[in-house]
Short mmCIF file of the C-alpha atoms (twelve columns), coordinates in Angstrom:
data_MODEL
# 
_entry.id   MODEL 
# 
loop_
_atom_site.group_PDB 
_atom_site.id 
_atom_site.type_symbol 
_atom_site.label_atom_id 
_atom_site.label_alt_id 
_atom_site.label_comp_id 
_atom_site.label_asym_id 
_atom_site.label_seq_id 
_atom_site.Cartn_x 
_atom_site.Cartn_y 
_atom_site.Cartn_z 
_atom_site.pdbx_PDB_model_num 
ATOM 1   C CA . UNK A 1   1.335   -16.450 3.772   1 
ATOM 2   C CA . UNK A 2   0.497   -13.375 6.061   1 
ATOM 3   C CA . UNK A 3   3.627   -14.712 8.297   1 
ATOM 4   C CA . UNK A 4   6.265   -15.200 5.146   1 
ATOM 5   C CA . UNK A 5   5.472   -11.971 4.011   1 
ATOM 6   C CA . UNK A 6   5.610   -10.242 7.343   1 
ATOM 7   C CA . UNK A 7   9.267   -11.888 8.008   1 
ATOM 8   C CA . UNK A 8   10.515  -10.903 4.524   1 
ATOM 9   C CA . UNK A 9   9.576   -7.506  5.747   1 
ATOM 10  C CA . UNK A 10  11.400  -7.482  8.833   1 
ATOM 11  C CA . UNK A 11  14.944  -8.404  7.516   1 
ATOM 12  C CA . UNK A 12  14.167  -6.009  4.688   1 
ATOM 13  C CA . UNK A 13  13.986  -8.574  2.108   1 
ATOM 14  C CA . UNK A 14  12.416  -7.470  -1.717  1 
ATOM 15  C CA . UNK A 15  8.800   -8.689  -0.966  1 
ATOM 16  C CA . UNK A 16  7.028   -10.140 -3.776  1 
ATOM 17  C CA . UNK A 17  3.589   -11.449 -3.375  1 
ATOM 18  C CA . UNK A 18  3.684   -13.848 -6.132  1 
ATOM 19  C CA . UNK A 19  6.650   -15.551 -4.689  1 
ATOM 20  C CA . UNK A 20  5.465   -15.650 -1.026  1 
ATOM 21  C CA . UNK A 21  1.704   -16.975 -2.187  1 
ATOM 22  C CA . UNK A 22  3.994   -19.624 -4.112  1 
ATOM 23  C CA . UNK A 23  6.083   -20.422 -1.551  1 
ATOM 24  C CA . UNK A 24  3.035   -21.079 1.152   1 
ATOM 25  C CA . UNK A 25  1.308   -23.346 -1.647  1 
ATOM 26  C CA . UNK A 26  4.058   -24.891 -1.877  1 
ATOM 27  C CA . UNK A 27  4.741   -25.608 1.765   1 
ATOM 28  C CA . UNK A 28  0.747   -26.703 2.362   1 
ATOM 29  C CA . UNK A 29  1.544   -29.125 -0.309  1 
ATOM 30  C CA . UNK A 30  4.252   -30.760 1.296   1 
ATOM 31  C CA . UNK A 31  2.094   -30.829 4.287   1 
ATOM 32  C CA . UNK A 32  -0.696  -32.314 2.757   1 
ATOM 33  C CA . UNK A 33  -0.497  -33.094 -1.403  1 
ATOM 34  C CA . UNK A 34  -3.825  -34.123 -1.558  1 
ATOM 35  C CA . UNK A 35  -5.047  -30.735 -0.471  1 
ATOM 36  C CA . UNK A 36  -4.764  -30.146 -4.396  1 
ATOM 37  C CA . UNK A 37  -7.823  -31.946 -5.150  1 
ATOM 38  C CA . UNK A 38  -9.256  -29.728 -2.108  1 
ATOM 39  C CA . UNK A 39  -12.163 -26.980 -3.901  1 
ATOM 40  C CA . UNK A 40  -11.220 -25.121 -0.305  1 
ATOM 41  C CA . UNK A 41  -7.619  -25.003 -0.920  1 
ATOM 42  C CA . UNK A 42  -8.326  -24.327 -4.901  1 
ATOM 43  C CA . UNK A 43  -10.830 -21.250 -3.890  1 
ATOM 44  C CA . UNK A 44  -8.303  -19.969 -1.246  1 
ATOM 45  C CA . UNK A 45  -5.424  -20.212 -3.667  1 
ATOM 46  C CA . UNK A 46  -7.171  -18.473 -6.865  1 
ATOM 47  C CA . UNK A 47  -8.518  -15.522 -4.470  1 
ATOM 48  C CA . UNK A 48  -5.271  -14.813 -2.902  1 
ATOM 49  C CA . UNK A 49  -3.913  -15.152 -6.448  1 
ATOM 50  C CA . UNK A 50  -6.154  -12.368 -7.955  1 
ATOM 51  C CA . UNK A 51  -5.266  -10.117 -4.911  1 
ATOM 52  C CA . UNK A 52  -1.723  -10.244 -5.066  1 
ATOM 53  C CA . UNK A 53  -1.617  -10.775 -8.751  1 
ATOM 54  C CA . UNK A 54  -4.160  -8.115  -10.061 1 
ATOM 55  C CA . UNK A 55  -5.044  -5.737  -7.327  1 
ATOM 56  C CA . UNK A 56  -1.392  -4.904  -5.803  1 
ATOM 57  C CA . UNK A 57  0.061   -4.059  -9.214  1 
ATOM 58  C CA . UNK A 58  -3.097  -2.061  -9.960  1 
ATOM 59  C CA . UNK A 59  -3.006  -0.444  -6.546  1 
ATOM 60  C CA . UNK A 60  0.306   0.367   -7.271  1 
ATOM 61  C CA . UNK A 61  0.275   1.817   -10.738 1 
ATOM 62  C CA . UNK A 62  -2.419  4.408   -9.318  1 
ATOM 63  C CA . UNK A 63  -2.866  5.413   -6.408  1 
ATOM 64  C CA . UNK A 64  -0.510  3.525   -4.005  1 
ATOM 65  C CA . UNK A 65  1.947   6.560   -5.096  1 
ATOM 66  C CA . UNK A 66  0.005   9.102   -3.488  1 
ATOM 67  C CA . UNK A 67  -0.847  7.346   -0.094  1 
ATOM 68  C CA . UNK A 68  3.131   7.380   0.242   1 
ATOM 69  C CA . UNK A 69  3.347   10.542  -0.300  1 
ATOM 70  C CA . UNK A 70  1.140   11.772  2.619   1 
ATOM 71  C CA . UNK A 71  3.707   10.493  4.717   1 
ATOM 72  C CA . UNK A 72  6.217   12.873  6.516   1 
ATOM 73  C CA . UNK A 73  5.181   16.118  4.966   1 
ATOM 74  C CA . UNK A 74  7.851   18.201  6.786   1 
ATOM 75  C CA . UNK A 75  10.737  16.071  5.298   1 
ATOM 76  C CA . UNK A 76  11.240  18.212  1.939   1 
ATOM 77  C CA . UNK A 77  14.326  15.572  0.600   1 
ATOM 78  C CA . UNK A 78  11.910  13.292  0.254   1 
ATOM 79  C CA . UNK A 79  10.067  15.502  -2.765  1 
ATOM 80  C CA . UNK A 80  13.672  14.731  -5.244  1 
ATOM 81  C CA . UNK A 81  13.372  11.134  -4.860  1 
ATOM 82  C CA . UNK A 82  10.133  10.742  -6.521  1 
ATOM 83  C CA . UNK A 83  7.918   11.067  -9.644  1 
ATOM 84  C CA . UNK A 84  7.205   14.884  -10.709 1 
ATOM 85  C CA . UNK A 85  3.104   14.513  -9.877  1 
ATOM 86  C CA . UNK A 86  3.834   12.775  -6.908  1 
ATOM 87  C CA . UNK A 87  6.442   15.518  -5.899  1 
ATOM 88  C CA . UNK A 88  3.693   18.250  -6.937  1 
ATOM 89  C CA . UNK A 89  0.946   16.492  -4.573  1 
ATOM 90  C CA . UNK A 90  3.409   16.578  -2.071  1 
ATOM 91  C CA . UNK A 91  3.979   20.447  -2.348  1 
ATOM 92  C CA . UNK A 92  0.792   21.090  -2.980  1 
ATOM 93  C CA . UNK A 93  -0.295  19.321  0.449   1 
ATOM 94  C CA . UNK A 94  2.307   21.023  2.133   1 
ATOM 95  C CA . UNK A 95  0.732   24.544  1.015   1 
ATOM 96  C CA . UNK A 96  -2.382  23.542  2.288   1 
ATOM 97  C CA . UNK A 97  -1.534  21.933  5.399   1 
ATOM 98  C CA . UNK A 98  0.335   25.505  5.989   1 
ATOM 99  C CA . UNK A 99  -2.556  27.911  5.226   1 
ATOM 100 C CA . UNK A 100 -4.516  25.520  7.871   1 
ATOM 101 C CA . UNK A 101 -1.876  25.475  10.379  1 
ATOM 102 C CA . UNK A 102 -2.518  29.736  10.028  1 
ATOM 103 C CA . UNK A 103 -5.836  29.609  10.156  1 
ATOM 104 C CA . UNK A 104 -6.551  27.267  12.833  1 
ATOM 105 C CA . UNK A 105 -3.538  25.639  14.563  1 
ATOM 106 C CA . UNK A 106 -0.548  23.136  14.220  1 
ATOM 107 C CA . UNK A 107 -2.762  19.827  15.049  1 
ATOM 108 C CA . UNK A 108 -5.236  20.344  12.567  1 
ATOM 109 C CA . UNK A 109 -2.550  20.629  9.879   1 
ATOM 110 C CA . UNK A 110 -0.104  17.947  10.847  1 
ATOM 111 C CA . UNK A 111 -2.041  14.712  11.539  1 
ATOM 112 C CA . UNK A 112 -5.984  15.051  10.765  1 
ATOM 113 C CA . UNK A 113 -5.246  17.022  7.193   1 
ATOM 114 C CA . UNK A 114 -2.513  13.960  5.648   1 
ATOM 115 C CA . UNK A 115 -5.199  11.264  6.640   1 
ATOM 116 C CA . UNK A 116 -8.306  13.197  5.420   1 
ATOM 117 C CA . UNK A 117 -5.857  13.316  2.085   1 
ATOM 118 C CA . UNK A 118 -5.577  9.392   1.994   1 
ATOM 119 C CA . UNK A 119 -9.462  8.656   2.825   1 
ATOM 120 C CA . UNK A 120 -10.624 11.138  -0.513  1 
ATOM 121 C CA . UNK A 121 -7.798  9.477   -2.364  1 
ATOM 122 C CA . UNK A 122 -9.397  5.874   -1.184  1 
ATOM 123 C CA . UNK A 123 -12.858 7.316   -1.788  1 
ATOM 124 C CA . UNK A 124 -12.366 8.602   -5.075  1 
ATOM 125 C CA . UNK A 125 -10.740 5.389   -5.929  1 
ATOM 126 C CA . UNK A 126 -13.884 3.495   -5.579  1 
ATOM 127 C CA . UNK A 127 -16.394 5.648   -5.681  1 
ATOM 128 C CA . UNK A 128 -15.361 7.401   -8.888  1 
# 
């Protein structure tokens, strides 16, 4: 499944989970259709199911947003593109990562600052 959805990627293909979990169930069971009756395959199936099906939507309805929007902080065209909090994080962040870049150097503000961003987003997430 890991390899379907990695190739969709590369030619830049829409990727939806749902369809490329289907897809790979579907090929196993051409391989093999009495791996239906298999609890292994059944397990494997329902977990991948719940990942794809509940936690990527979820993930992406909150904070999945904001990760993307640590990325390239210099690139201001970027802000018009998306949602207005999103945009605000975004400027905000950039604020920030100035005032460091004044009070202690360039480094500290470009790479260290975005990723200490997306580990309190991820922490938050589940520890809040």
């Amino acid at each position: 499944m890991v390899t379907l959805y990695l190739l969709g990627r590369l030619v830049y293909r829409d990727r939806s989970p749902m369809n490329t979990i289907g897809f790979a169930a579907l090929c196993l069971l051409v391989a093999s259709p009495r791996s239906v009756f298999d609890s292994g395959f059944q397990m494997t199936l329902l977990a991948v199911v719940a990942i794809g099906g509940i936690a990527s939507p979820l993930l992406q309805a909150t904070i999945h947003p904001y990760f993307t929007a640590t990325r390239d902080l210099g690139l201001i065209a970027i802000d018009v593109k998306l949602p207005p909090l999103v945009a605000q994080f975004r400027v905000t962040m950039r604020l920030i990562a100035a005032k460091l870049a004044a009070a202690f150097n360039r480094f500290i503000a470009g790479e260290p600052f975005p990723g200490w961003c997306k580990l309190r987003c991820a922490l938050r997430n589940w520890w809040w």
